[in-house]
N, C-alpha and C positions, 0 to 999 in steps of 0.2 A: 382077233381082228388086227391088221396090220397099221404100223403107225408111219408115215413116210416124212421122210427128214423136212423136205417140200414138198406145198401145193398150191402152183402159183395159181393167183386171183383170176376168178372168171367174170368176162364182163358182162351185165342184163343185152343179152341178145336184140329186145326191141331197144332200148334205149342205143344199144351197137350201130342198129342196122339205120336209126334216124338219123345219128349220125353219118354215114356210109352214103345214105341215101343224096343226102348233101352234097356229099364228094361227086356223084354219079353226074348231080344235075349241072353242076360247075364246069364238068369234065376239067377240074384243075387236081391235079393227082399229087404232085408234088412241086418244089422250088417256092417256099415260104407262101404256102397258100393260107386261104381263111383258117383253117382249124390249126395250122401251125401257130397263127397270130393269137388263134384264143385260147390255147394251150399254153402257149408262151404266158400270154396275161396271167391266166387265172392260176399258174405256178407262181409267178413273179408274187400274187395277191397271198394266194395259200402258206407260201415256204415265209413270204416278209424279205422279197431280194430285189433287186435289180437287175439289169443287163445278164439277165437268163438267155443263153442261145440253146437252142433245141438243135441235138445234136444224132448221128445215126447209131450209135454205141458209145461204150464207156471208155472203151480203150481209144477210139479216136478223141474220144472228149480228151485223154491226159494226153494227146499228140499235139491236138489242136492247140490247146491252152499253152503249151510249151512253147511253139512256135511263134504264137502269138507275142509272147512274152521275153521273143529272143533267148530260150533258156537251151545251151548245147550243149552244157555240161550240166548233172545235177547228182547230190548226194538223197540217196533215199533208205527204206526200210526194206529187211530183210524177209521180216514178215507183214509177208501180203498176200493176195491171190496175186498170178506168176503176172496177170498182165499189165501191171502196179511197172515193170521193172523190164518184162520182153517190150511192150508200149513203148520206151524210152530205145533202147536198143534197137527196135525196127528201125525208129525213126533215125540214127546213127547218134544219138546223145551222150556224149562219155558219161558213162554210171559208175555209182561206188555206192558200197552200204556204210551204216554209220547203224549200230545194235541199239535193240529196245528196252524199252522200262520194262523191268519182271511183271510188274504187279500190273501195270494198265497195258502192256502188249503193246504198245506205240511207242512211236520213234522217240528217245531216249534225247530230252534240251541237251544235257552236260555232255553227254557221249559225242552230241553232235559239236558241242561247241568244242571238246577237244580234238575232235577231226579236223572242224575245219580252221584250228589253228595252225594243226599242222600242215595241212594243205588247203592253201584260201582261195584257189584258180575256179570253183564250181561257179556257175550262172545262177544256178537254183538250187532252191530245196523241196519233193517229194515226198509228202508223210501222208501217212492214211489211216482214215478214223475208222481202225480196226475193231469189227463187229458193230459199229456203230455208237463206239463208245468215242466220243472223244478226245484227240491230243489233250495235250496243253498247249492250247494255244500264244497263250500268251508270254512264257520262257521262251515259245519254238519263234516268235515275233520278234523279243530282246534277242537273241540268236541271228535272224535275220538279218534284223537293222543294225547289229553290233559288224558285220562282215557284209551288212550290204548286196543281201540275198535275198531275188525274189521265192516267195512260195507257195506250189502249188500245192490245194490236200485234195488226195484219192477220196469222193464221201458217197462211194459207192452204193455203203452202206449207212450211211446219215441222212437218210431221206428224213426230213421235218424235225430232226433233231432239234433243239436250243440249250443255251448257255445262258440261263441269266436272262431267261428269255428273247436272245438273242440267236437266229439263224446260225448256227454254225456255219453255214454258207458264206455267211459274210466275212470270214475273218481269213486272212492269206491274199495272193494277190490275185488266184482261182482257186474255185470248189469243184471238182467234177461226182457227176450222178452218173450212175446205172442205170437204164430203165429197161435193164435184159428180165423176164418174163418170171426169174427168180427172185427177182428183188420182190420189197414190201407193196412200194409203186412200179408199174411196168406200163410199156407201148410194145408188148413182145422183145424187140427188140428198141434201142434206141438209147438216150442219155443227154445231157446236159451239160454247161459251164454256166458258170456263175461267174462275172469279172465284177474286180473292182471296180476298175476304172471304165469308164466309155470309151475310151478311145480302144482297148483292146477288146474292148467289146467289137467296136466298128472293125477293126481290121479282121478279128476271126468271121464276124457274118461274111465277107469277102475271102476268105482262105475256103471255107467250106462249101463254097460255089467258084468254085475252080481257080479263085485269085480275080473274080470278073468286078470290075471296079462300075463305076455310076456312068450310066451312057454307053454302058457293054465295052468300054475299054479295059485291056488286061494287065495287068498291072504284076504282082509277086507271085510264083507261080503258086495254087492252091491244089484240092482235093476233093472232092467230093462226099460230102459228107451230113447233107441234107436230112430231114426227117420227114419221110411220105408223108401224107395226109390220113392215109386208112390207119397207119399207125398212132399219129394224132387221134383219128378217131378212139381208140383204145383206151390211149388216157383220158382223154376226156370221159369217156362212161366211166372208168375206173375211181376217177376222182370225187366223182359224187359219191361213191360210197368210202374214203380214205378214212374219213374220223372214226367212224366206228371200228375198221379195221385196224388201224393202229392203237385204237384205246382197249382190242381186244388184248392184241399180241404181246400190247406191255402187262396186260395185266397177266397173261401166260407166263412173261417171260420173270416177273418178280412171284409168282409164286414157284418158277423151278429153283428161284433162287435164294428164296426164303425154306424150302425144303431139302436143298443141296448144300448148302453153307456150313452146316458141320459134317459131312459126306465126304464132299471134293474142296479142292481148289478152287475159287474162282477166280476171275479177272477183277481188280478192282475200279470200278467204274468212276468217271469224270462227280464231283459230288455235285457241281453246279450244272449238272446237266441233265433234259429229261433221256426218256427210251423210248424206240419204236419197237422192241422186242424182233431185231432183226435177223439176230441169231442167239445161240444158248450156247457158249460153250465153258465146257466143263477142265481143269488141267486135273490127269493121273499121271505122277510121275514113275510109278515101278510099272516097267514093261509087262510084267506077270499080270500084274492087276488089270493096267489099261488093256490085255490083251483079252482076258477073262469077260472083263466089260464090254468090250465089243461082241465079244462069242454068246453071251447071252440075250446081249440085245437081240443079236441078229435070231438066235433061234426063238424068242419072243415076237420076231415078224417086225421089231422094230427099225428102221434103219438110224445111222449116224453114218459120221466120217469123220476121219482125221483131217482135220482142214487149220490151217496150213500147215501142210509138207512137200517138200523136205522146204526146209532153210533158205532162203534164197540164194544165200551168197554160198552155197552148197550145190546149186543147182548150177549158178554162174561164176564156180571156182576162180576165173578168166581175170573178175573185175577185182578192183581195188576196195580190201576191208582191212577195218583194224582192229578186226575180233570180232562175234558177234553170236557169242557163248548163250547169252540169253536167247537168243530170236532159235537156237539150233535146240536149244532145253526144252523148249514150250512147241516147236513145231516135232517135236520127239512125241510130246505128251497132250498136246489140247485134241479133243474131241467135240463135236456139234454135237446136241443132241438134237432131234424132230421139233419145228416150231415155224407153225403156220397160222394164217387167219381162220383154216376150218379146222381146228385142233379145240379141246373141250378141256378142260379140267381134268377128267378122271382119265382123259390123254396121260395128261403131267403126272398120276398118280402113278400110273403102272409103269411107264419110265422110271422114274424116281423108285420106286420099289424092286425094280429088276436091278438095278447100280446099287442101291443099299443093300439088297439080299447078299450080290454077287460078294458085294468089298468084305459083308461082313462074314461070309466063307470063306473070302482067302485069309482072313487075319485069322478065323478058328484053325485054319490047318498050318499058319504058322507059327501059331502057339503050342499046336501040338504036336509037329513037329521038332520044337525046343525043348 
C-alpha cells in the first residue's frame, strides 16, 4: 500500500455546504464579508493573537507585512521554501542571506549579528520557523533591537505552535501563515499576518484592498489581496476538527522521532516549544546512503522529498552572502519523510523500517568492502 508524503485535510461536506449556503443567501462573496469576520475571530481566539488579517496566500502575507512595515531592504534565510526569499524579490526588496544554525536549521542569532555589523543599511529581518520548529527568538530580538531591525518570521509552518505557552505568532514585529491546502490548517488556498502593533495592522487591511482608505478615498497605492468567503468557508469547517488533527500529527511525528534518533540525524528542536507535527525531516549526509534511502522508499510505494533544495543563496548567486556553508550541507542532505493527519502508526513503522534496513546494508557493504 502506498504511503504519500501529503494529504491535505478534507472538510465534512454538510458542515462545508452550511456554511456555503450562507455565502449563497448574503450574495456577499468576497471584501471582508461575515465569515471573513468569524474566521478572523475564532483564529484570533484559537492561535491566542491579535490583529490577525486574513490574507489571499503566504507569499503575499510576507509582501504585505513588509510593506506595511516600511521594510525595502531585508536580511533573511537561505533555507526556506524558494518563496520565503522570490516574495521579497518580486516585491524589488534588496535581499541578502545571513546562514543558519546546524542543529535547529534556522536563521543563525551570531551569524546574523556579524552580518549585520558589517553591513547595518537592511530595514528588516526575515527568518522562518523552519518545519515548524521554532527560531530563537529571543537572541534574533537582542539582534533586532541591538541594530534597530524590524522583524518579520515566515510561520508558514507554525500554525498553533507555542513557546512557553506563548503563540509563537506573537513574537517579531509580524508572523505570516500559509493556509495553501498543504499546510496542517488550510482555506485551499490563502494565509494570514499577525501584527504587533494596530496601527500596521490598520494600514495592511487598506493595502490589501487596493490602498482604499475610510469613505472610499485612495490613499498609498495597495493590491489586492483579500480572502473569499467560500474559502473562509473552508477553514471554518476545517477548524472544528484542528485539535484532534494536530494532537494526532504530533503524536506521529514524536514517535518518527523517537524511532529515528539513533538511525539519522535529526533537527534539534526549540526545547520550550510544543509541535504540530508539520513535517518529519530526517538529515543523511553521504550521497550514497541518502540516495539509496530514497530508492527504496520510492520502490516501497513511499514518497519523500528533498526539501529544501538547492541552498538559496545558490539559487540566487546575484545577492549578497557571507557564506552560508550550513544552509548548502543540510539542503544537500535533509529529506521529508510522509506525515499527514490520515497517516497510522504502523505508517511510521514501515517507513522507519525501510531507512533502517536500507542504512544498515549499506554500512554491511562497507565493511565488507574494507
Amino acid at each position: 500500500m502506498a504511503i504519500s508524503l501529503n494529504s491535505p485535510l478534507t472538510p465534512d461536506l454538510n458542515k462545508l455546504t452550511n456554511y456555503l449556503s450562507q455565502v449563497n443567501e448574503s450574495g456577499w462573496y468576497t471584501n471582508f464579508g461575515p465569515l471573513h469576520q468569524l474566521l478572523t475571530e475564532r483564529l484570533e481566539e484559537y492561535l491566542g493573537v491579535e490583529n490577525l488579517l486574513l490574507v489571499s496566500n503566504g507569499t503575499l502575507a510576507i509582501q504585505v507585512a513588509c510593506k506595511a512595515l516600511n521594510i525595502n531592504s531585508a536580511i533573511t534565510t537561505p533555507f526556506s521554501f524558494v518563496a520565503t526569499t522570490s516574495s521579497l524579490l518580486w516585491q524589488g526588496i534588496e535581499t541578502a542571506f545571513s546562514d543558519i544554525d546546524a542543529k535547529s536549521y534556522n536563521l543563525c542569532p551570531k551569524t546574523l549579528d556579524k552580518a549585520l555589523m558589517q553591513v547595518d543599511h537592511y530595514d528588516g529581518i526575515v527568518a522562518t520557523h523552519v518545519y515548524g520548529n521554532p527560531c530563537d527568538v529571543e537572541s534574533l530580538a537582542k539582534v533586532a533591537h541591538k541594530y534597530n531591525k524590524k522583524i518579520v518570521y515566515d510561520a508558514a509552518h507554525a500554525f498553533a505552535v507555542n513557546i512557553k505557552n506563548k503563540s509563537v505568532l506573537n513574537f517579531g514585529d509580524a508572523s505570516t501563515l500559509s493556509f495553501h491546502a498543504t499546510k496542517v490548517f488550510h482555506t485551499v488556498e490563502g494565509g494570514a499576518i499577525v501584527f504587533k502593533h494596530k496601527a500596521d495592522y490598520e494600514k495592511a487591511k487598506k493595502l490589501i484592498n487596493f490602498g482604499i482608505q475610510a469613505g472610499g478615498k485612495l490613499g498609498e497605492p495597495g493590491i489586492n489581496a483579500k480572502l473569499n468567503e467560500y474559502q473562509c468557508a473552508v477553514g471554518l469547517t476545517l477548524l472544528e476538527q484542528i485539535d484532534s488533527v494536530l494532537e494526532h500529527r504530533a503524536y506521529l511525528f514524536e514517535l518518527y522521532r523517537n524511532k529515528l534518533k539513533d538511525i539519522v540525524e535529526l533537527p534539534k528542536w526549540h526545547m520550550d516549544a510544543s509541535v504540530n507535527g508539520a513535517y518529519m525531516p530526517i538529515f543523511i549526509g553521504c550521497e550514497k546512503q541518502q540516495t539509496a534511502v530514497l530508492n527504496a522508499l520510492a520502490e516501497h510505494k513511499i514518497q519523500s522529498r528533498r526539501y529544501f533544495t538547492p541552498s538559496l543563496d545558490l539559487a540566487y548567486p546575484q545577492l549578497k552572502s557571507d557564506g552560508c556553508n550550513n544552509s548548502q550541507k543540510l539542503a544537500g542532505g535533509v529529506i521529508c519523510l510522509p506525515l499527514h493527519g490520515y497517516m497510522e502508526a504502523s505508517d511510521i513503522n514501515s517507513v522507519v523500517n525501510v531507512i533502517e534496513m536500507t542504512l544498515k546494508q549499506k554500512n554491511d557493504e562497507k565493511v565488507t568492502t574494507i
